[in-house]
Phi, psi and omega in degrees: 000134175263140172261147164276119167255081146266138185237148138311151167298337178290325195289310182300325174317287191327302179308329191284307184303321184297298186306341211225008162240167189313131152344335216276303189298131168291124205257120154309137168262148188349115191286103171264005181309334172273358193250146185254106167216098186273133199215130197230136196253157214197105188271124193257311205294313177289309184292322184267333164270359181271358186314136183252099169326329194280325223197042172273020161263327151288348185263323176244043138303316177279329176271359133322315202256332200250343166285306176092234176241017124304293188315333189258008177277317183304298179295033199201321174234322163266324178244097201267058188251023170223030153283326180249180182284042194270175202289183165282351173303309173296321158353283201265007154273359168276294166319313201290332184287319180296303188312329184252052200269094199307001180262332194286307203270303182295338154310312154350278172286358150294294127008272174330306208262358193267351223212012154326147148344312192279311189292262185320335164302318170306290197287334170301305207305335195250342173284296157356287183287326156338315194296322194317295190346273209321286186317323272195321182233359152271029223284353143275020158294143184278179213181102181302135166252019165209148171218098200268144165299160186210110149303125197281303183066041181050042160250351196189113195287335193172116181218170195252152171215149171083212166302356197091092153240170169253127171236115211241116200280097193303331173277038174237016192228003258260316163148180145277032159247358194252130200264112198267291155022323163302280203307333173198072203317328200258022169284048172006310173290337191265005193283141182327312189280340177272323192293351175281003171253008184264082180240132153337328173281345151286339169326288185289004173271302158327302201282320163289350190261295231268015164242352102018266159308325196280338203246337132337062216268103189325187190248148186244020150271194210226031172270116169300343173291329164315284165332291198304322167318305202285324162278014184263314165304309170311317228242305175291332199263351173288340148284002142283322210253004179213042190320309210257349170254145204274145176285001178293321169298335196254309172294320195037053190230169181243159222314314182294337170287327191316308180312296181334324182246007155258356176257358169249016179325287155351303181293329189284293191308263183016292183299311203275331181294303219286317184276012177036076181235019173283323182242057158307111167241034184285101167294333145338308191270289157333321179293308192290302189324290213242031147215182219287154182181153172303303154236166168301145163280124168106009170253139163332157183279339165269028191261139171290124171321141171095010187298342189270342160304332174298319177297332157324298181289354178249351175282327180286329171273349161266000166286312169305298163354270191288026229187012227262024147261021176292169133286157170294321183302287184316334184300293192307334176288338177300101161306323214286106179278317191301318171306328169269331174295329179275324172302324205272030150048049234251139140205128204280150191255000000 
């Protein structure tokens, strides 16, 4: 795929602007109407369930022949019938027990109903222009043209297959009418603070953190300064590349932690100073601070898990500021967290 780099004098403005003005402002973002990222979506989630129970070792020849190695990726990790040594008999006793699984068919029909045509075209159109986003500031990354649906069966919400192509598990988005907390109480994932981001309005939020992340490279010394840097990054180029989505969506906390956590920036840095936990290298403790939880530790009870990402995400954008010839690329390569904490000259508001 080719990008057009032809830019208008309005486009350089623009570019001129992102880099060299404050967070505090609202920027437009970038005219990507020229940049090519064609995306094309392919219900895998239809194709297997339309599976005829009669003729099921042809029924998954064909999704072989039409999938490729997405299928054998599906059939191999989610539906796990070529993980082991089974005959093709046991195969299709396996396939047959999922279709006809009475949780698998009410997610089915649930899919179905959350997830028309019309409805799933809406979220290519907006994951699309992401990808424009992504391309436009990353412009050698690679960037998926297809992205297939799936049932999940609540393992895995979205992952690259192949070349980096995208796959996206449809029951993980279904909304709040949908009870997920019912299919299993004692199910860590269905707990209130994850499910509420398994919504529609999340998807292309979702689905963009997991190309992101693939393209990113985690940290490789053991410092929470690091870490939190390192979601901070995430977190900052997924609000470039999503311009148009609120950040309680983008944080994937709800509005009032969102509020919560631009009026305690302070508080945050504060807390991680008093307890001289910026260079912490209790990996126990790096987990709980910057991945999902009901709340932070060692934090109010209303502070939303994952709070020091946020803080993350404000050190990096003060590090572009100060700094505002950086590129995303070069941004993104700095590992060193301490190097963005010292360049972005950081003081919390």
């Amino acid at each position: 795929m080719e990008v057009n780099a032809k830019l208008t004098v309005s486009t350089l403005l623009i570019v001129l602007s992102f880099w060299s003005c404050t967070g505090d402002e609202e920027l437009p973002p970038p005219d990507v109407s020229n940049v090519n990222a064609p995306l094309e979506v392919l219900r895998f989630d239809r194709s297997l369930m339309a599976l005829d129970t009669g003729q099921l070792l042809a029924g998954l020849q064909a999704l072989d022949q039409e999938y490729g190695e997405f299928a054998d990726v599906y059939l191999t990790h989610i539906i796990p019938l070529r993980r082991g040594d089974f005959s093709p008999e046991e195969q299709t006793d396996i396939i047959k027990a999922f279709l006809t699984f009475p949780l698998v068919k009410e997610i089915d029909q649930e899919v179905q109903l959350q997830f028309p045509a019309t409805i799933l075209e809406e979220q290519r159109q907006a994951l699309q222009q992401a990808l424009r986003y992504y391309r436009y500031y990353l412009p050698a990354a690679p960037v998926p043209d297809t992205l297939v649906a799936y049932l999940a069966q609540f393992e895995l919400a979205g992952f690259l297959y192949g070349d980096g192509n995208l796959a996206v598990g449809l029951d993980f988005f279904l909304g709040p009418g949908y009870n997920y907390e019912a299919v299993d109480p004692r199910e860590p994932i269905f707990s209130s603070y994850l499910t509420r981001s398994y919504t529609p309005e999340h998807l292309s939020t979702k689905l963009m953190r997991v190309l992101i992340s693939d393209y990113l490279p985690a940290p490789r010394s053991g410092r929470l300064i690091d870490y939190l840097i390192y979601e901070g990054k995430i977190l900052y180029l997924l609000n470039r590349v999503l311009p148009e989505v609120p950040d309680h969506v983008i944080h994937e906390v709800s509005e009032e932690e969102m509020t919560w956590l631009w009026e305690n920036e302070i508080r945050i840095y504060a807390h991680l100073q008093k307890e001289r936990q910026l260079y912490e290298t209790n990996a126990d403790l790096i987990r709980k601070l910057t991945q999902p939880a009901p709340s932070s530790p060692g934090m109010p009870a209303e502070s939303p898990g994952q709070a020091v990402n946020y803080l993350g995400e404000q050190i990096v954008a003060a590090y572009v500021k100060a700094n505002p010839r950086v590129s995303m690329e070069e941004l993104l390569r700095i590992e060193d967290g301490q190097q963005i904490l010292a360049g972005a000259r950081y003081k919390p508001k």
